[in-house]
C-alpha positions as CSV (number, residue, x, y, z in Angstrom):
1,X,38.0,117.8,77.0
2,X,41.3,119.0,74.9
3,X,43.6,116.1,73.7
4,X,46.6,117.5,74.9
5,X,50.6,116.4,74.4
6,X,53.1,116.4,76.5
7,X,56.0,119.3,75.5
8,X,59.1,116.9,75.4
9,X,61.6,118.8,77.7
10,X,65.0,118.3,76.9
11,X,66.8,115.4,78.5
12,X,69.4,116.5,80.8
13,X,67.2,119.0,81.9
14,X,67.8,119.8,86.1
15,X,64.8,119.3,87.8
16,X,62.7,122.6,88.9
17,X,62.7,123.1,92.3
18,X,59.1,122.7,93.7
19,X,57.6,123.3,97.6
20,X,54.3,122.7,97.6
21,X,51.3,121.2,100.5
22,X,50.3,117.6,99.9
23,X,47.1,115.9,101.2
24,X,48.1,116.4,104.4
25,X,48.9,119.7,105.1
26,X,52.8,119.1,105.0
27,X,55.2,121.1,102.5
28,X,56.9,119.0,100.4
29,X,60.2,120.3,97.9
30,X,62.4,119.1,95.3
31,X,65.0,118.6,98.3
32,X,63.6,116.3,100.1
33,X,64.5,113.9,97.9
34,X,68.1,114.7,97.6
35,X,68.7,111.1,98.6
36,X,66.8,109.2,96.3
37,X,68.4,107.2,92.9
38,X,65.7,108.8,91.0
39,X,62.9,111.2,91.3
40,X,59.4,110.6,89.2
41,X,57.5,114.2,89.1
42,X,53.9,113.1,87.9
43,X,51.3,115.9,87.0
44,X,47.8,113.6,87.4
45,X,44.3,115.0,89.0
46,X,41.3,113.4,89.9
47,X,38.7,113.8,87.7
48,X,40.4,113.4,84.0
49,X,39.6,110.4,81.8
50,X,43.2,109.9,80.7
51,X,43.9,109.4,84.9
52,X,41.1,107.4,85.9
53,X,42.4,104.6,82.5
54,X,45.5,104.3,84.2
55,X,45.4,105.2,88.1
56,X,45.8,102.0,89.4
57,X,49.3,101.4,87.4
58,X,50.1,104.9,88.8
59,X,49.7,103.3,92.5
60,X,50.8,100.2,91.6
61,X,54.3,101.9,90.3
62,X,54.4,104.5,92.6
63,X,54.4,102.2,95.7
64,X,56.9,99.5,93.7
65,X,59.6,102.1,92.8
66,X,59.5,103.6,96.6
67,X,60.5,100.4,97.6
68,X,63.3,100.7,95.1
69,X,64.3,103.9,96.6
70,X,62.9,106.2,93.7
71,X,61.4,109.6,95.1
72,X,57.5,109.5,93.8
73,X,55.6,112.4,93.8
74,X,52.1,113.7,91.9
75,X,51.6,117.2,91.3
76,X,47.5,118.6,90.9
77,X,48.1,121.9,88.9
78,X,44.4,122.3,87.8
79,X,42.1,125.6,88.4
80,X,39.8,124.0,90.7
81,X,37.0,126.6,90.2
82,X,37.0,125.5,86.7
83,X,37.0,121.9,88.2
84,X,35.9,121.2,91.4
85,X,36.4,117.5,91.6
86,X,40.4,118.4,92.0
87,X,39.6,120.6,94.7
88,X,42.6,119.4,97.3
89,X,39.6,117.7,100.0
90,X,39.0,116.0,96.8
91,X,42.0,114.9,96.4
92,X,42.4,113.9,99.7
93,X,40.2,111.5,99.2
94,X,41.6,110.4,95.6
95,X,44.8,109.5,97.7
96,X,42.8,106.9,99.9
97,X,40.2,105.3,96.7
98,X,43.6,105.1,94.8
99,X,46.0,103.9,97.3
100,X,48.7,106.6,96.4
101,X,51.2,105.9,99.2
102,X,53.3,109.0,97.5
103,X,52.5,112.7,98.0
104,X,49.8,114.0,95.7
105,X,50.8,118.1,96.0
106,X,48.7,121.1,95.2
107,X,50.2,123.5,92.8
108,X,48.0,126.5,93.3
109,X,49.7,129.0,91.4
110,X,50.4,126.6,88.6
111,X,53.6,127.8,88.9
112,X,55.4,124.1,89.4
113,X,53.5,122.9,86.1
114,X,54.3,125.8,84.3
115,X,58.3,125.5,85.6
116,X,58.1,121.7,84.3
117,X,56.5,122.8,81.0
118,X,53.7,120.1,82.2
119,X,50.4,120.2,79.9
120,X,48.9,117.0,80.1
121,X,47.3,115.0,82.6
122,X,48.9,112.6,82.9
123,X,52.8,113.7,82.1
124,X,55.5,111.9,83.5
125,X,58.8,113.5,84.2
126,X,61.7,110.8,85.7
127,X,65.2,112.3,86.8
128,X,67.9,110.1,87.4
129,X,70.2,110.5,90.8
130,X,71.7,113.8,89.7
131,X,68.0,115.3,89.1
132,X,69.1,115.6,85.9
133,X,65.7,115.1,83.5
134,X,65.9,111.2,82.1
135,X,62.6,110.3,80.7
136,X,59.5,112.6,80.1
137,X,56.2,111.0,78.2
138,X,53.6,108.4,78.4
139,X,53.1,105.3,80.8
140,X,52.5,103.1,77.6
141,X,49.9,103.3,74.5
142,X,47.1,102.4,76.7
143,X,43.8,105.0,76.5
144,X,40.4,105.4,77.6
145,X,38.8,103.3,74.4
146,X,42.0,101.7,72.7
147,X,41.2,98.6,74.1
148,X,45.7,98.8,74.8
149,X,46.1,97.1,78.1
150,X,47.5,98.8,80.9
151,X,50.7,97.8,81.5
152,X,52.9,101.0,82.5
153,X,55.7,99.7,79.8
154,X,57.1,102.7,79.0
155,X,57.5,104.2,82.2
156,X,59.0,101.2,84.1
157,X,61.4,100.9,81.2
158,X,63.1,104.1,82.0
159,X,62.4,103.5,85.5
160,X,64.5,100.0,85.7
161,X,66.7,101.5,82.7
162,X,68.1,104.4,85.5
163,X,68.3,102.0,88.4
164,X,70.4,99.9,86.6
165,X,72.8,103.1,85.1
166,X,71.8,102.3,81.4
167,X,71.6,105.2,78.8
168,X,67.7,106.8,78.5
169,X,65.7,104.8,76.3
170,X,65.7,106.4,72.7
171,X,62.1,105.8,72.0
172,X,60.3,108.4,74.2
173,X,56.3,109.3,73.3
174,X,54.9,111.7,74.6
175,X,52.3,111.2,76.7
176,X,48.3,112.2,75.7
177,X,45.6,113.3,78.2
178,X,43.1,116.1,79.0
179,X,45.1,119.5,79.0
180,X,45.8,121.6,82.4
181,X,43.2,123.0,83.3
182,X,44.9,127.2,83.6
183,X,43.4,129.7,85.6
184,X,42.0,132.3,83.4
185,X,44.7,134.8,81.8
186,X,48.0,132.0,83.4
187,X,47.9,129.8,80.2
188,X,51.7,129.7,79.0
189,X,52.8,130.0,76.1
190,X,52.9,126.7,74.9
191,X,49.4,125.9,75.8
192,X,47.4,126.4,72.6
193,X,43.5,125.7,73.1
């Protein structure tokens, strides 16, 4: 397992366009939540440590925020011959054990994880109502063995922070978890092993 960071994205970055299959079999895009106050673009799989610690905030969030009309999505970018536990049946599954009532999507190609600059699961990306990028980093300080209790601090500050129209908080960390796992020879360039 590699201890990987989050890159940081600028702020105010738009968000990438994705269309990708969720558990389901449906396609889901960046415009299909044109209508949302804000979008959260979460790269997560099933099997990674870092996930597992915090999956339950993720669902707990996820389905809170909906409510709140926030777009919530997940995004599995992992090779899954490398790891076969993120294989989409798999995940599938994952969606039911973890009661994710957003889409969890399969990026394939890695192309959506590489378009977000994601390398880290999990990495967080929320865009306010313009799509512009608001927050990027971790849920809170909590990790497998810290003994830091989960409490998804971080990420519901800048969640209610862009509800409410308030400035992006200025204390963003990135977030830490096992790195995407990239096909052979598709690492980008800012994945260093």
């Amino acid at each position: 397992m590699v201890r990987t960071h989050s890159t940081m994205m600028p702020l105010g970055t738009p968000a990438p366009e994705f269309s990708l299959p969720d558990t389901g079999g449906n396609t889901v895009s960046l415009s299909d939540f044109d209508t949302a106050r804000a979008l959260l673009v979460m790269f997560i799989c099933n099997h990674c440590p870092f996930v597992k610690h915090v999956r339950a905030a993720i669902a707990e969030i996820g389905a809170e925020y909906q409510e709140k009309e926030v777009g919530v999505v997940a995004v599995m970018s992992n090779d899954v011959e490398a790891q076969p536990d993120d294989h989409p049946e798999k995940m599938a599954r994952e969606v039911i054990e973890a009661g994710y009532t957003f889409p969890y999507l399969y990026d394939a190609t890695q192309k959506t994880a590489k378009d977000f600059g994601a390398a880290c699961t999990p990495d967080f990306f929320l865009f306010d109502g313009e799509k512009r990028l608001y927050y990027r980093g971790q849920l809170d300080g909590a990790r497998p063995g810290n003994d830091v209790p989960v409490t998804g601090s971080d990420l519901r500050t800048a969640l209610d922070a862009v509800l409410d129209g308030r400035p992006a908080p200025e204390d963003q960390k990135p977030s830490l978890g096992c790195n995407i796992k990239w096909k052979p020879g598709n690492a980008p360039d800012y994945f260093s092993s």
